[in-house]
C-alpha positions as CSV (number, residue, x, y, z in Angstrom):
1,X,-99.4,102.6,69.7
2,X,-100.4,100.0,67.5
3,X,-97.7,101.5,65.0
4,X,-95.2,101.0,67.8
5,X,-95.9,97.4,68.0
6,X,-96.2,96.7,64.4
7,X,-92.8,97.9,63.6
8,X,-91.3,95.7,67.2
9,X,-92.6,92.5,65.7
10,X,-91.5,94.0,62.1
11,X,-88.1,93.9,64.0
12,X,-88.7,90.8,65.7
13,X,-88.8,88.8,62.8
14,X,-86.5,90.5,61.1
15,X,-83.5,89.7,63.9
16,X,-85.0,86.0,64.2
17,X,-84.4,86.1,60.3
18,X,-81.0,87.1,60.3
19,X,-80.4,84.6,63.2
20,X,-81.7,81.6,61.1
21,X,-79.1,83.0,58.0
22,X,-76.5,83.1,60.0
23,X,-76.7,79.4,60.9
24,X,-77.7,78.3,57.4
25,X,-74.7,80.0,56.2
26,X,-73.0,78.2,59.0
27,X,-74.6,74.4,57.9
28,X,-73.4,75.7,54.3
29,X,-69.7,76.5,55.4
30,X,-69.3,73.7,57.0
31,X,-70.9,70.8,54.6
32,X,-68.5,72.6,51.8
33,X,-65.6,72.7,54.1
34,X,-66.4,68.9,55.1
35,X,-66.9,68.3,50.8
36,X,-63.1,69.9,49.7
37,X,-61.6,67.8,53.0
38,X,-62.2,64.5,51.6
39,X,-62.1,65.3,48.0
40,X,-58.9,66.5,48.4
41,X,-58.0,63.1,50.0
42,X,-59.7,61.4,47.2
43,X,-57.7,63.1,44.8
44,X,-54.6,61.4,46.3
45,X,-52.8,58.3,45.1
46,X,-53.7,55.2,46.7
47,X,-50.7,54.7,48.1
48,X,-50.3,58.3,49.6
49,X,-54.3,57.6,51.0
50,X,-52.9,54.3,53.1
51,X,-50.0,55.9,54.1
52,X,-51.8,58.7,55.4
53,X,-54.1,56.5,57.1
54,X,-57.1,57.8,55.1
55,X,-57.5,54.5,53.1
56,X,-57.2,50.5,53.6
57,X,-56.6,48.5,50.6
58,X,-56.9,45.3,49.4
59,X,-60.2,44.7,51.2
60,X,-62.3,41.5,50.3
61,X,-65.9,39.9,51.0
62,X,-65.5,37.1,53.6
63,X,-69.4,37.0,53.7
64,X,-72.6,39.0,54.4
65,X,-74.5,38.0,57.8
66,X,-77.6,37.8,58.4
67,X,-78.0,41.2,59.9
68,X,-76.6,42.6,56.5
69,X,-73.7,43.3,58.2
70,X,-70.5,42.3,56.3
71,X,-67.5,40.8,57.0
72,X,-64.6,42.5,55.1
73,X,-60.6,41.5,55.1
74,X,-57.8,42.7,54.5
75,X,-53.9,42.1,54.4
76,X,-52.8,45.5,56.0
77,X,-54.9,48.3,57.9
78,X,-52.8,51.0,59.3
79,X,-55.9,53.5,58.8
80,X,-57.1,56.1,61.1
81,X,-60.5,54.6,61.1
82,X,-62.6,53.6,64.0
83,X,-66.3,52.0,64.6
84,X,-68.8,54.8,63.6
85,X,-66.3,56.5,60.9
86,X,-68.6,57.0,57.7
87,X,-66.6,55.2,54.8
88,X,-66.5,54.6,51.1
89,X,-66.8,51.2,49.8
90,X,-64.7,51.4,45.9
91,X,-62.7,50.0,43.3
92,X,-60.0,52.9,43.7
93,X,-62.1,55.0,42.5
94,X,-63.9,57.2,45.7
95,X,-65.4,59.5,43.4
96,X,-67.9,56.9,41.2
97,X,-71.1,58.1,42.1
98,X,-71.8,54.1,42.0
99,X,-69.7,53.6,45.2
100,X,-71.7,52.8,48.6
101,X,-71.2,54.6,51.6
102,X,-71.4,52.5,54.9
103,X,-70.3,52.6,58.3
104,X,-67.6,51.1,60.2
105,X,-69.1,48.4,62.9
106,X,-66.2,46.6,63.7
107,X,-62.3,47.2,63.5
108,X,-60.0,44.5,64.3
109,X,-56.8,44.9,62.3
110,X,-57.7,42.9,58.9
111,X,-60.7,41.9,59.7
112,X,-63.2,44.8,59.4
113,X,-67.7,44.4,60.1
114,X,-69.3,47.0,58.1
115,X,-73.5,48.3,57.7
116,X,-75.0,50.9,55.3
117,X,-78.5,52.7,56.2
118,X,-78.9,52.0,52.3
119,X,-80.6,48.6,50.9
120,X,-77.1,46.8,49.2
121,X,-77.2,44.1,46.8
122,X,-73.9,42.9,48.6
123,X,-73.4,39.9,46.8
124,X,-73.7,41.6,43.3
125,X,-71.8,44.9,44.4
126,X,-69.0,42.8,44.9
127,X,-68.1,41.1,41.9
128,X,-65.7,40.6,41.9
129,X,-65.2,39.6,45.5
130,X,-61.3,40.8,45.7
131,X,-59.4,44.1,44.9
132,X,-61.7,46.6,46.8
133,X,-60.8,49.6,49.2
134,X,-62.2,51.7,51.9
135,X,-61.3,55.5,52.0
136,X,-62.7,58.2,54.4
137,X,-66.1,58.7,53.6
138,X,-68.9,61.4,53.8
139,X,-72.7,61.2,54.1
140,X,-74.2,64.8,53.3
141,X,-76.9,65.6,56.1
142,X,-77.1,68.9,55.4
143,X,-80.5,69.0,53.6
144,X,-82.2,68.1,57.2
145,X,-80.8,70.1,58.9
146,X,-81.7,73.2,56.4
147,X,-85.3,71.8,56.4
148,X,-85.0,71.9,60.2
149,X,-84.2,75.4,60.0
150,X,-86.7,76.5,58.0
151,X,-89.4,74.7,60.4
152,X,-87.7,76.4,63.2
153,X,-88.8,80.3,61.4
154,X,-92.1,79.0,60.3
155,X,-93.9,76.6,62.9
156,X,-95.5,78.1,66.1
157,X,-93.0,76.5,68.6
158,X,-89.8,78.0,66.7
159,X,-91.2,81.5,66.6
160,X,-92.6,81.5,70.2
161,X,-90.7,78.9,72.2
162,X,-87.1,77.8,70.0
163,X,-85.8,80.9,68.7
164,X,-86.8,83.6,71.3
165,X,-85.0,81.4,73.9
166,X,-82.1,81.2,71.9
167,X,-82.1,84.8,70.6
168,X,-82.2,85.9,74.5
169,X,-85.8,87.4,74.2
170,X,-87.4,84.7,76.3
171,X,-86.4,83.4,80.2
172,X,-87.9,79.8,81.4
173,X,-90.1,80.6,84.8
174,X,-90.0,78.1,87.7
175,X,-93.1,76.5,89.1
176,X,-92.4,77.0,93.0
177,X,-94.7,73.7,93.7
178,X,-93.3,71.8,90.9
179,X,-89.7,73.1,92.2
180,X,-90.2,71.8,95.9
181,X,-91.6,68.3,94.7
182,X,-88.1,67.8,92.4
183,X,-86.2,68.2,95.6
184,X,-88.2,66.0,97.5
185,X,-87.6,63.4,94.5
186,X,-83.9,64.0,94.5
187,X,-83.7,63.6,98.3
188,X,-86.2,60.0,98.0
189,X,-83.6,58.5,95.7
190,X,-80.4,59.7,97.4
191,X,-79.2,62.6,95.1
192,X,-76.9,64.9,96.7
193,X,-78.2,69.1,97.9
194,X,-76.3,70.2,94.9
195,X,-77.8,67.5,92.1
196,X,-81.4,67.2,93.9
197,X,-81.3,71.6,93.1
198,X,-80.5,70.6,89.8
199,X,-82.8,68.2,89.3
200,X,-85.6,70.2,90.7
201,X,-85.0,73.6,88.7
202,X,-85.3,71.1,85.3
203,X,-88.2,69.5,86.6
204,X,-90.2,72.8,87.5
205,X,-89.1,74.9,84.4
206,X,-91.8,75.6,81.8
207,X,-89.3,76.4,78.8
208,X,-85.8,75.6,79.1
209,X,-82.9,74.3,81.8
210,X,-79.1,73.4,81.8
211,X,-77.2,71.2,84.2
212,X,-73.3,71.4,83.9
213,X,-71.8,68.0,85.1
214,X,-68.5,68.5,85.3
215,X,-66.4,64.9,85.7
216,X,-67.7,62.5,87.8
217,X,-70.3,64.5,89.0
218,X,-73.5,62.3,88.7
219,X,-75.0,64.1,86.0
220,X,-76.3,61.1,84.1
221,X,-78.0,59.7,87.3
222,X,-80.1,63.3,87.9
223,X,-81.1,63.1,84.0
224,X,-82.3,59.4,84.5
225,X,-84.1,60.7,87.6
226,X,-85.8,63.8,85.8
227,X,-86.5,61.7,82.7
228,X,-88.4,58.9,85.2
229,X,-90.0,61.9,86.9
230,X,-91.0,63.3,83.4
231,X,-92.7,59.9,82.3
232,X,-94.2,59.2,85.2
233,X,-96.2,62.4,85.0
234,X,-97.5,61.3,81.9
235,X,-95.0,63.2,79.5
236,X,-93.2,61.8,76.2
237,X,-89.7,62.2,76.7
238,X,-87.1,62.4,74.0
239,X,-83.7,61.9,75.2
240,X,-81.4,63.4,72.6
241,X,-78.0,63.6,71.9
242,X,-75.1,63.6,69.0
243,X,-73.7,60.2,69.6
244,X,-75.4,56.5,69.6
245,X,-73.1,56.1,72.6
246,X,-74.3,58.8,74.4
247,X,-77.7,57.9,73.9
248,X,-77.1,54.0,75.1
249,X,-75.1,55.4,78.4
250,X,-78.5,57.4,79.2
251,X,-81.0,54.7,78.6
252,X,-78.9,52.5,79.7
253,X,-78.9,54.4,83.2
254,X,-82.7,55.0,83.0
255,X,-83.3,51.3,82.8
256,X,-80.7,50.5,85.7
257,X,-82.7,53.2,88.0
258,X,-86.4,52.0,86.7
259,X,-86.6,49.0,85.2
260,X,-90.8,48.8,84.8
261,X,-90.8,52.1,82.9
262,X,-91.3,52.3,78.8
263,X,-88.0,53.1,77.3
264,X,-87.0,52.4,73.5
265,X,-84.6,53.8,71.4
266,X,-84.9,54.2,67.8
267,X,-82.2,53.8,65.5
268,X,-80.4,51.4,63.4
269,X,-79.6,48.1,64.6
270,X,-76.1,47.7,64.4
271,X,-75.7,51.1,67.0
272,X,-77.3,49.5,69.9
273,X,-73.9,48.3,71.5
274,X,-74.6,47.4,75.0
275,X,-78.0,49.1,75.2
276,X,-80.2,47.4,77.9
277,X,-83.4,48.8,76.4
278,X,-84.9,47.4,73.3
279,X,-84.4,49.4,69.5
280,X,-86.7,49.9,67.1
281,X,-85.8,51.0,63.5
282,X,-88.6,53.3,63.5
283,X,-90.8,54.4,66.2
284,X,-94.3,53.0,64.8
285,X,-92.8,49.6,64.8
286,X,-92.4,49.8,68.9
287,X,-95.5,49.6,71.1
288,X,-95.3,52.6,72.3
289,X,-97.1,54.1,69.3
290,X,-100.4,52.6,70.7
291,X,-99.0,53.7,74.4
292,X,-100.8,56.8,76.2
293,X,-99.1,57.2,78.8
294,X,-95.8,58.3,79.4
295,X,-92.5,57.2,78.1
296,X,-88.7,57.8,77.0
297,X,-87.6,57.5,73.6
298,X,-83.9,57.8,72.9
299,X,-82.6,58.9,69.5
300,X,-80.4,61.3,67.3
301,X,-81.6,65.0,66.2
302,X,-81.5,63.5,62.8
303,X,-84.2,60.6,63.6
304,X,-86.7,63.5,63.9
305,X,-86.7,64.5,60.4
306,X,-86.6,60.4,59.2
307,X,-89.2,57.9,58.8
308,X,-87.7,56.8,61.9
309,X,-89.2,59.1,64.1
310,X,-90.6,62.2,61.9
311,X,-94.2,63.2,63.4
312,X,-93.7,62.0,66.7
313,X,-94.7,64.7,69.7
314,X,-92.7,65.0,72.8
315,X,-93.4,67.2,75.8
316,X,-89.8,67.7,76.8
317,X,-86.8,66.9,74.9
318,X,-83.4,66.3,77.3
319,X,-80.7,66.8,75.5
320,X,-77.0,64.4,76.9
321,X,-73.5,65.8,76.0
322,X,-75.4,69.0,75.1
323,X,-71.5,70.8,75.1
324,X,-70.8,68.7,71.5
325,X,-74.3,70.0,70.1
326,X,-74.4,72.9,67.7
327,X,-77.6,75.4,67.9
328,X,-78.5,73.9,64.0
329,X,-78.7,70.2,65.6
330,X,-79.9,71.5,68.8
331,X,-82.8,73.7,67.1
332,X,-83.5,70.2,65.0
333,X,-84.0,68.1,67.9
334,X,-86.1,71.0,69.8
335,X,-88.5,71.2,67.1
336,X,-89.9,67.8,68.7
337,X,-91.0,69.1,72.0
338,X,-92.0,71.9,74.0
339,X,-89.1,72.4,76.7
340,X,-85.8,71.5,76.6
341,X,-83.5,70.8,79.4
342,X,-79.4,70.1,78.1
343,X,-76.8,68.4,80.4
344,X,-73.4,69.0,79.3
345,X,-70.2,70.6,80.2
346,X,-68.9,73.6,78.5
347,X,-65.7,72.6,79.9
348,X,-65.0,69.8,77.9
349,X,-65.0,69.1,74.1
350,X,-67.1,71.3,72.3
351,X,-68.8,70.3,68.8
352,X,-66.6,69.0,65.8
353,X,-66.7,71.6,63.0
354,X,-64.1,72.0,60.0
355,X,-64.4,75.8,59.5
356,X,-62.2,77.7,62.1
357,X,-62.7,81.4,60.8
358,X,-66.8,81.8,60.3
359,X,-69.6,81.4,62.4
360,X,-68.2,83.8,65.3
361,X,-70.5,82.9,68.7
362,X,-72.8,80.3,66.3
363,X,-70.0,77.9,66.2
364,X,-70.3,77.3,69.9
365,X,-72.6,74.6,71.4
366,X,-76.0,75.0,72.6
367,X,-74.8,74.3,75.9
368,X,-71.9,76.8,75.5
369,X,-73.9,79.2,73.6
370,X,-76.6,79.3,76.5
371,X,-74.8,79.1,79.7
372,X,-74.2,82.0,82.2
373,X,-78.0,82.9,81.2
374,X,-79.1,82.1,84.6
375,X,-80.8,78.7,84.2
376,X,-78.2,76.7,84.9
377,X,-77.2,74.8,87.8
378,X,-73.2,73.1,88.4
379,X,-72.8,70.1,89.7
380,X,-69.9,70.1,92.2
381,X,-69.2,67.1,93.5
382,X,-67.3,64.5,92.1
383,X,-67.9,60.6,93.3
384,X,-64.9,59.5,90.4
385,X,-61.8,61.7,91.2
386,X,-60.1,61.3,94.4
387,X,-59.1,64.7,95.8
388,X,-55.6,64.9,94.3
389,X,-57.0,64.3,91.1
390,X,-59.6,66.9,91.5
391,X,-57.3,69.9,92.8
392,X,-56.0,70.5,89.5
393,X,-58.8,70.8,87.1
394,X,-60.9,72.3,89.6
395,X,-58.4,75.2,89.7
396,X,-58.5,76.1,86.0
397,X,-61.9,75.0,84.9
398,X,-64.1,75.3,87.7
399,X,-63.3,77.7,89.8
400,X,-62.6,75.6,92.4
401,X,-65.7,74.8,93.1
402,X,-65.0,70.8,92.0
403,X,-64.7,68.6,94.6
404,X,-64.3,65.1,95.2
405,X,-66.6,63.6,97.5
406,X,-65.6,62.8,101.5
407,X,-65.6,59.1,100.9
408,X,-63.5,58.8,97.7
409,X,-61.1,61.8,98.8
410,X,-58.2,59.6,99.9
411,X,-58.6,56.8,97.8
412,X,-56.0,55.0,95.8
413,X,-55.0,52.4,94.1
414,X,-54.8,49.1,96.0
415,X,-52.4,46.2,94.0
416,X,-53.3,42.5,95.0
417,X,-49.5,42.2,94.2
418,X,-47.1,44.8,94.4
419,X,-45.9,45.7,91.5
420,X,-41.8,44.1,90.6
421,X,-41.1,46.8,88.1
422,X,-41.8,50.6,87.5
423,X,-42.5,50.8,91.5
424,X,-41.9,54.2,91.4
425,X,-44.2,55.2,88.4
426,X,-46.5,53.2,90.1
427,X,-46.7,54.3,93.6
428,X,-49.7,53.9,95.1
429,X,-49.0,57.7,97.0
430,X,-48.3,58.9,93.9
431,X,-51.6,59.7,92.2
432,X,-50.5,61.7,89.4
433,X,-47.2,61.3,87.9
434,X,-45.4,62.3,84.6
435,X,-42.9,59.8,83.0
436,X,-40.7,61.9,80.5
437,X,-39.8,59.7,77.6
438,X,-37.6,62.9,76.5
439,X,-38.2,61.7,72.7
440,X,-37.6,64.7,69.9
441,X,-39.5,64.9,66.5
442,X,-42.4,62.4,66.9
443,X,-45.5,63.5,65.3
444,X,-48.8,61.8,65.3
445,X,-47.2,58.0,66.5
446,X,-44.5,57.0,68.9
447,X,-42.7,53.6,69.5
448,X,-40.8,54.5,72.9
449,X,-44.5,55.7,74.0
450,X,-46.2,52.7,72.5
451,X,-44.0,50.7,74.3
452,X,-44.1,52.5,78.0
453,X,-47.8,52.2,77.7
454,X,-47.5,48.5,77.1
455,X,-44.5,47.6,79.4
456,X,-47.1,49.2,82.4
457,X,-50.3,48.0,81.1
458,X,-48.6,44.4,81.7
459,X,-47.2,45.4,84.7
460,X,-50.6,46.6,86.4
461,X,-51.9,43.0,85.0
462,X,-49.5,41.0,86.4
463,X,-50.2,43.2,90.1
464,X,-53.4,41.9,89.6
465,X,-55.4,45.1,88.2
466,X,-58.2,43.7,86.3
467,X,-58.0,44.7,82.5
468,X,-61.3,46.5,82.4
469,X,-59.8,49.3,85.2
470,X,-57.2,50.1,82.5
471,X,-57.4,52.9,80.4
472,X,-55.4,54.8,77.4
473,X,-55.7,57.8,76.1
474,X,-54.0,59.6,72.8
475,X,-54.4,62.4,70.9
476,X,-54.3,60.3,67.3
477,X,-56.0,57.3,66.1
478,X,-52.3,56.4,64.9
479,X,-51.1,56.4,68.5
480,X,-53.9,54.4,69.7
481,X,-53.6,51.7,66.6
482,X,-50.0,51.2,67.5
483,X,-50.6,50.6,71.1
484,X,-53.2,48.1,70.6
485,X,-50.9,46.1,67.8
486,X,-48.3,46.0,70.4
487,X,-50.7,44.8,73.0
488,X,-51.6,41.9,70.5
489,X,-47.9,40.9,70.8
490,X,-47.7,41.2,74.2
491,X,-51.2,40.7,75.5
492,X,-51.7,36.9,74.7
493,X,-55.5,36.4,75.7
494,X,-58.3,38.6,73.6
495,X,-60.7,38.5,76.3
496,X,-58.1,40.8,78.4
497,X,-57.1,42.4,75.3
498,X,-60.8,43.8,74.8
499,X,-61.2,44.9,78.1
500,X,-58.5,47.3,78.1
501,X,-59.8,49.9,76.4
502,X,-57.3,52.4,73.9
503,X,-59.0,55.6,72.3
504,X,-58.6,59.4,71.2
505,X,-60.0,62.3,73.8
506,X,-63.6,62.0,71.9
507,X,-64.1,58.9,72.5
508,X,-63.4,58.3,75.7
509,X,-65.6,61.6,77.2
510,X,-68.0,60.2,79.7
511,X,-65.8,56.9,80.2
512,X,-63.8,56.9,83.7
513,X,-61.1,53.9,85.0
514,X,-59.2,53.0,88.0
515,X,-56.0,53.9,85.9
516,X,-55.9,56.0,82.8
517,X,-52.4,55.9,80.9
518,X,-52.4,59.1,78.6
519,X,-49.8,59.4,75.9
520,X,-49.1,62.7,74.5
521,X,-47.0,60.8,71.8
522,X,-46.3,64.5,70.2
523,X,-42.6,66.1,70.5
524,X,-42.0,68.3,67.4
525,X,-42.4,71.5,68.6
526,X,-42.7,72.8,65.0
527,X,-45.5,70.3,64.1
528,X,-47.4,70.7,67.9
529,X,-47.5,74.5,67.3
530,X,-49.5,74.1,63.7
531,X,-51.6,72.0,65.6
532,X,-52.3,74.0,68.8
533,X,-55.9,74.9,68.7
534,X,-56.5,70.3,68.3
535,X,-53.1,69.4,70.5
536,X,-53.5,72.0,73.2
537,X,-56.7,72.6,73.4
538,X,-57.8,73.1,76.9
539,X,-60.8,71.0,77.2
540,X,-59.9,67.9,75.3
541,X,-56.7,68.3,78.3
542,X,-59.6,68.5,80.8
543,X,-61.4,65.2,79.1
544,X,-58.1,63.0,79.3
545,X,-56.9,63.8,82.4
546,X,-60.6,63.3,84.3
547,X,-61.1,59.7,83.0
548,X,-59.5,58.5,86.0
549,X,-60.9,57.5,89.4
550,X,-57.3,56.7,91.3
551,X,-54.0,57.3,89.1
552,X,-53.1,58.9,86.0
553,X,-49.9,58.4,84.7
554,X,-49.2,61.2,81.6
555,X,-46.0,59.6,79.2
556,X,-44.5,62.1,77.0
557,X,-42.0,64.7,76.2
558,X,-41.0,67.9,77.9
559,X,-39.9,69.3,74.1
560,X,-43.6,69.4,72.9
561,X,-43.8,72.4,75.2
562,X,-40.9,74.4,73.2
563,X,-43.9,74.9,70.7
564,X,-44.5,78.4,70.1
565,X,-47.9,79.5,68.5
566,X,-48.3,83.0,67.5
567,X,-51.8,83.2,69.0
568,X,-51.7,84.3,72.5
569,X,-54.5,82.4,73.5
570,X,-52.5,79.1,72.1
571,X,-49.8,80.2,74.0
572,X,-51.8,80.0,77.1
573,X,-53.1,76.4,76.0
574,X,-49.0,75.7,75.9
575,X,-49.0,77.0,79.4
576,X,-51.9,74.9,80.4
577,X,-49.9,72.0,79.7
578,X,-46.6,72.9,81.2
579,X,-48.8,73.8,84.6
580,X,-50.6,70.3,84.8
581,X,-47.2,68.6,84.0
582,X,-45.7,70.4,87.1
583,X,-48.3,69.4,89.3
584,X,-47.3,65.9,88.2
585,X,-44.6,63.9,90.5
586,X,-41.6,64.0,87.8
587,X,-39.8,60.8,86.5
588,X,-37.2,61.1,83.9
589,X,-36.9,58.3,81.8
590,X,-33.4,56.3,83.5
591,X,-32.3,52.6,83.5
592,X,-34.3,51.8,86.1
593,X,-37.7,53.1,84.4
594,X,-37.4,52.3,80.8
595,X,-39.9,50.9,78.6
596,X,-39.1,46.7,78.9
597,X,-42.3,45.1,77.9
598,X,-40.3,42.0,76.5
599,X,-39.5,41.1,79.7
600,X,-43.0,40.9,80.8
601,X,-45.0,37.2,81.6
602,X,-47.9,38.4,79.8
């Protein structure tokens, strides 16, 4: 007998071994992969990087602030880059080991606000002050999460807690008691049946718990509620996730819900955005390091293995926008507690990797990689989408179990003025309509798009739709750089101009709008079918088309979907496409509804 269970945990450790291999070699890929990408960018001519959009020349010092942000310009930036993008600060030369890396703050046209984690003599680096340039950039973080993984076969809570969840050899339990007082919680602040189960299952678990919040669902409200709950109880919560933004939106949601209870996040300064809690560079700075009672830290997996936050015990980490986390991050940011409960949606985008063709089932999220394991709960209910809006995505990604909420069922958009122009794109009845620029061989930009976009965005202002209820979305940072140059022409006031807010699918997951504009901007069939598995892929089409809360209006061209990718799955994503554009109400593009934005007041 004793031989018997020698040789299971002989075996036990050897699977958990292979496990942990299998995502090094996954780290390794993908660092590698990331490494040749912008080498082989590097290696190009200047000119061929700025054409590309992979590089902004001419940049100059204007001057360093106080913060140690600084203030670069420029006489032409028609780069892909936006705030967060990791750059490289050179003399045309990317590959001087002497260059500095920083981080993009602040994008607007030629004038550019950039940071760097890393202690810059700015005034000497720059000398001189003129003939710089800023190319795509790449901070290796690979070592951490190695280090992380290594911890993760080592330490007491990977082998019995981390990897046996992951590896399918452990279940959470639920604490019956602890499971009837989260229900009683969610019912005492107003949660729904369906989000008050939720929040219970995550309150009562002693290991593990996913909540899927599909659009609009109220999935940040039950993980404020659960993180309050958590804290109140005395427990140290980390809340976690892969994006600063993220992050903020939770906190910021925590604070809104209780304002009395100790909430920091720690990170660098220039991330904070519109974050209503304070930051901290590193946690012993704060006062909670001195507090014993409970509290909610917000930061990145990466903070865990930094000065900023390395040593620092929690009791349960809660991971946001689990579905963009890979199982090397996710296993990082576990390490620093001892349950784990991940909100996400395995519906919509999943993590960012370069490698397509390793990793097999690793390359999935956390979220992805652990649902269906019966400890998850869905969220069904949406309080954004009217019920038009919800029939379609709740048909091919939900099961039909999405469904918009009684009160906002019928909703629609209500115009102060009615609207002189486009009336028929514009229809308040008509919730969801396609305007078919019918527009052949447009790649990753398009002018009679651009345009449309702009000739409506003024129309809905000049109806009296405020600025901030306006949304775009495109597929390419070229798109949405064109839009917003033309909106500079034709958009007169920057305050309005900065409401209106113009982004790719990533960034604009978890945002919502009264009316969301998407421009599909692709029509080369040839070029959208060696692009299938980024232009077609089924949940980034799920992101853009759930942003909005009354009308979406989709502006494209019926010859993208002549594209014909050998894969059958990416024929089905081609399919996907064609089906939501029939569901739309249909308007060709005639005299009547043509793209006239120099006609417009604004």
């Amino acid at each position: 007998m004793a031989m018997i269970l020698f040789t299971h945990s002989e075996n036990h450790r050897g699977e958990m071994a292979r496990f942990l291999n299998d995502l090094r070699d996954l780290v390794l890929t993908e660092t590698a992969a990331q490494r040749r990408q912008v080498h082989a960018q590097w290696e190009k001519p200047l000119a061929t990087r700025v054409a590309d959009g992979f590089a902004i020349e001419n940049v100059s010092l204007v001057r360093v602030h106080p913060n140690d942000q600084v203030e670069l310009a420029c006489t032409r930036n028609q780069s892909r880059f936006r705030p967060g993008d990791v750059l490289c600060l050179s003399r045309n030369d990317p590959f001087n080991p002497q260059n500095v890396m920083v981080s993009l703050v602040e994008d607007e046209e030629t004038r550019l606000l950039i940071s760097s984690d890393d202690i810059v003599p700015w005034q000497v680096h720059f000398t001189p002050n003129e003939g710089w340039t800023l190319d795509v950039g790449l901070i290796d973080l690979s070592s951490y999460i190695l280090d992380a993984l290594a911890e993760a076969g080592d330490s007491l809570v990977g082998r019995e807690r981390i990897m046996p969840l992951l590896m399918g050899n452990r279940s959470p339990q639920i604490d019956p008691g602890l499971y009837d007082r989260g229900l009683e919680m969610g019912e005492a602040v107003g949660l729904n049946w369906n989000q008050s189960e939720a929040l219970a299952h995550a309150y009562a678990t002693n290991l593990a718990y996913l909540v899927q919040g599909p659009p609009g669902t109220g999935k940040t409200r039950v993980l404020a509620t659960l993180a309050h709950a958590l804290a109140a109880d005395g427990e140290r919560v980390l809340v976690c996730s892969f994006t600063h933004r993220a992050i903020n939106n939770a906190l910021n949601a925590l604070v809104k819900q209780s304002p009395d209870l100790p909430v920091i996040k720690v990170g660098q300064p220039t991330r904070v955005d519109d974050l209503h809690a304070p930051n901290y560079e590193r946690f012993h700075d704060s006062p909670l390091a001195e507090e014993k009672d409970g509290y909610v830290v917000g930061a990145t997996p990466f903070a865990t293995r930094t000065k900023r936050l390395s040593g620092v015990e929690f009791d349960t980490v809660i991971f946001d926008e689990a579905s963009q986390i890979t199982l090397p991050l996710a296993i990082m940011g576990m390490l620093a507690g001892h349950k784990y409960i991940f909100f996400g949606d395995q519906k919509q985008l999943p993590p960012v990797l370069t490698t397509r063709l390793t990793g097999g089932a690793l390359r999935d999220s956390v979220f992805g990689y652990l649902a269906g394991s019966n400890f998850d709960t869905m969220l069904t209910e949406s309080y954004r989408l009217n019920e038009a809006l919800t029939a379609w995505p709740s048909q091919h990604f939900y099961d039909g179990l999405l469904t918009a909420v009684p009160a906002n069922a019928q909703r629609q958009i209500d115009y102060p003025t009615p609207p002189a122009r486009l009336c028929q794109i514009l229809d308040a009845d008509e919730p969801k309509v396609f305007w078919d620029m019918a527009h052949h061989n447009n790649t990753v930009y398009s002018y009679r798009e651009a345009y449309a976009v702009v000739d409506l965005i003024t129309t809905l202002l000049a109806c009296g739709i405020p600025a901030a209820e306006i949304g775009v979305v495109a597929p390419y940072r070229a798109q949405g750089r064109l839009i917003r140059n033309l909106l500079r022409q034709f958009v007169a006031e920057p305050a309005v101009r900065q409401q209106l807010i113009t982004d790719t699918v990533e960034r604009m997951q978890g945002q919502e709008r009264d009316v969301i504009i998407l421009s599909l901007t692709t029509s080369n069939a040839g070029f959208a079918a060696n692009i299938a598995d980024f232009f077609f892929q089924p949940e980034r089409l799920n992101v853009a088309i759930t942003r909005p809360r009354k009308k979406l209006i989709v502006i494209g061209s019926r010859y993208v979907l002549n594209a014909q990718p050998l894969d059958p799955d990416l024929q089905a994503s081609v399919q996907l496409l064609d089906s939501l554009l029939q569901s739309c109400t249909y308007f060709p593009l005639t005299e009547e509804a043509s793209p006239q934005v120099w006609q417009s007041p604004w």
